[in-house]
N, C-alpha and C positions, 0 to 999 in steps of 0.2 A: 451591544457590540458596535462600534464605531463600523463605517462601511465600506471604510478602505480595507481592512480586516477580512470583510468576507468575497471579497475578490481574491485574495490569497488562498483562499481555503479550497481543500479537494475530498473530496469523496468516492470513492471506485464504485462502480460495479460487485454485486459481488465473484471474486474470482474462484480457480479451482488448483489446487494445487497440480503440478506434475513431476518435481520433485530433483529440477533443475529451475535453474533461475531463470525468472520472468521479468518480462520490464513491461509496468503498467502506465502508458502514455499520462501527463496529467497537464493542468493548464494555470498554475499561477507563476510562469514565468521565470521560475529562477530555482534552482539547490532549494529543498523543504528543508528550515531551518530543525520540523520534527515530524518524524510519520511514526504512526501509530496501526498495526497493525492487528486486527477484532477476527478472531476467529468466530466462523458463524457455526459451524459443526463439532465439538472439541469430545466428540464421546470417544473418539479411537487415538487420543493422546498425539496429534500430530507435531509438528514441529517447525517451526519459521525463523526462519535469518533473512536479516533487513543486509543488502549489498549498496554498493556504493550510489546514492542516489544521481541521479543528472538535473541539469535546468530544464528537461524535458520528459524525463521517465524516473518511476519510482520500481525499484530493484528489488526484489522478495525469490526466495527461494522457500518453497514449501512441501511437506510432504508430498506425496503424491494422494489425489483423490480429497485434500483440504482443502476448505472452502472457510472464504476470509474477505475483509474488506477491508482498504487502505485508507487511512486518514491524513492529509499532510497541510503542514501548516508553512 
């Protein structure tokens, strides 16, 4: 992977859902052309919507009690 590439790239924490929309700060500077959204606990069928992202935060609404981690490119 070329390494201008991985200065674009983000990875979260993992988060928890609450079941209103979160905005997860991220740092490659601009609208994520794609985020990818990984649930880490998926035994109680939760559910995620990706919201409008920013050149600063990435938008996730989640179940409440999910637990998930953000990928954005």
């Amino acid at each position: 992977m070329p390494h201008r590439l991985t200065r674009e790239y983000f990875k979260s924490s993992e988060q928890t859902g609450t079941g209103t929309e979160q905005s997860i700060a991220h740092t490659i500077g601009r609208v994520p052309s794609l985020v990818i959204v990984v649930p880490t606990n998926t035994s109680n069928g939760h559910t995620f919507v990706e919201g409008t992202h920013t050149a600063t935060a990435i938008k996730v609404t989640a179940s409440s009690g999910a637990t998930y981690k953000v990928i954005a490119l």
